[in-house]
N, C-alpha and C positions, 0 to 999 in steps of 0.2 A: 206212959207207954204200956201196951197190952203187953201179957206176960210173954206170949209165945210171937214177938217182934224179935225179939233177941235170938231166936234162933233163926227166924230168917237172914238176921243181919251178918249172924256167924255163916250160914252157907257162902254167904255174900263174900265173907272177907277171906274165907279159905279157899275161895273156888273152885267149890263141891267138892271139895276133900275130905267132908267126913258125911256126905249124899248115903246113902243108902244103895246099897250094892245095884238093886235093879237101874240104877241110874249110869251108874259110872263104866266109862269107859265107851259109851255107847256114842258119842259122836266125834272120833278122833279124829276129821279134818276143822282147825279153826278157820277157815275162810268158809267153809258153809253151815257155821254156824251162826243162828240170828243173833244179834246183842242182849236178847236176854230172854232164859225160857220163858213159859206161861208156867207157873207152880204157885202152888197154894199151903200155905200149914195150916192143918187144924190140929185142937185140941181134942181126946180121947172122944168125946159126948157129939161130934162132928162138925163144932163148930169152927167156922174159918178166923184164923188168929191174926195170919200174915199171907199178903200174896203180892206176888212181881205185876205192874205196869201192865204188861204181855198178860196174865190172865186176867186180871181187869177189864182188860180192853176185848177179850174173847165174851165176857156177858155185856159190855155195852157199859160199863161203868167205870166213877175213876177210884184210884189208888186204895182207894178206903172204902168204896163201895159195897163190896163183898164182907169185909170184917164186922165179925159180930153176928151173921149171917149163919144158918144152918146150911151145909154144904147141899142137902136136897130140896133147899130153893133153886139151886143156880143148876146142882147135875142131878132130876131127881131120882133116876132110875137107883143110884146107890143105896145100899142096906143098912146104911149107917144112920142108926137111932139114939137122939139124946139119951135115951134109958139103958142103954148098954155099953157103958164104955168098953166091957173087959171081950164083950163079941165084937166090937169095932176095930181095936189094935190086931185083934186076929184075922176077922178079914182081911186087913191091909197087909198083916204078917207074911199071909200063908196061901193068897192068893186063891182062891177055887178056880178061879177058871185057867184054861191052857194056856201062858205066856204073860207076861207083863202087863201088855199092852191091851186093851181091850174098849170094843165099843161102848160108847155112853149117850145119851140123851143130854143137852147142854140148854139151857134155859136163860135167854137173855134178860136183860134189863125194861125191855116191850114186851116179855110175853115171849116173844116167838123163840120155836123149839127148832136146833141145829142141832145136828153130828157131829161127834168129836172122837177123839181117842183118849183116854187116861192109864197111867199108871199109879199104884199106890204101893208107898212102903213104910215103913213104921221107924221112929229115931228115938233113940232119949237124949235127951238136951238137959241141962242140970236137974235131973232126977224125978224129968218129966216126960212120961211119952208121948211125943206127938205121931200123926200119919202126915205124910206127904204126900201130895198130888203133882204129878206132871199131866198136863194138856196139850193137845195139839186138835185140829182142825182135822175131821177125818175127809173132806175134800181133797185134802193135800195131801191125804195116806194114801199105799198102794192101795190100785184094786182090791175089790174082792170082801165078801163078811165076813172072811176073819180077823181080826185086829194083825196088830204085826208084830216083833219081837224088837228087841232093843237095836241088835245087830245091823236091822234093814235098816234103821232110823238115820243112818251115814246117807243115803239117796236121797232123801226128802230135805227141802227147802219150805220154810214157814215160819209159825208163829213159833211155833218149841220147837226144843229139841231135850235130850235125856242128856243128862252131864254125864 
């Protein structure tokens, strides 16, 4: 089992009770929420460690597809460089851009290049930091080029949603 399985597996069993603050709280009715986000972990160097069915299935691949994978295959517009881990948990930390939620370029399994929305935020899990990715489909986002915030994410029906 990869190292950072185990922390996916804990989000799993806690039911996002120890998520990362940009996540929680953000879609409190349980009947429009999907069975299961699209998120991803990677490890510091941005490599994807563990990811749900639901983001699998947003690049066109199955469960294991993505792992092992540098996350700027799949989203490449992200800044996240093997050679920098200690700039990658701070991007993911401290956010630059205005709100959570933001646009991204997504990169299927064929090549072809879709719109999405992500959010990132950083966790340590037994005395490892990983970043977390939530995804969604930006079809399915409001209007509009700016991304959206956590709070909106209660309206929207899809592939993710923010725990």
């Amino acid at each position: 089992m990869h190292p950072c399985s185990s922390v996916f597996q804990a989000m799993r069993r806690k039911g996002g009770g120890i998520l990362p603050s940009a996540f929680r709280g953000a879609a409190r009715d349980p009947e429009a929420q999907p069975a299961e986000p699209a998120m991803i972990v990677l490890d510091t160097s941005g490599t994807v460690c563990s990811c749900t069915a639901a983001a699998a299935g947003l690049f066109g691949a199955g469960l294991h597809g993505p792992v092992g994978r540098h996350i700027t295959v799949l989203v490449p517009d992200l800044p996240l460089r093997p050679s920098t881990p200690g700039y990658n948990i701070a991007y993911a930390r401290f956010k630059p851009d205005a709100g959570p939620w933001r646009e991204l370029s997504g990169r299927d399994s064929q090549g072809r290049v879709f719109r999405l929305l992500g959010s990132l935020d950083t966790m340590e899990w037994e005395g490892a930091h990983h970043i977390v990715m939530s995804l969604r489909l930006r079809e399915r986002a409001q209007p509009g080029a700016q991304g959206c915030d956590a709070a909106d994410l209660n309206e929207f029906e899809g592939d993710a949603f923010a725990v």
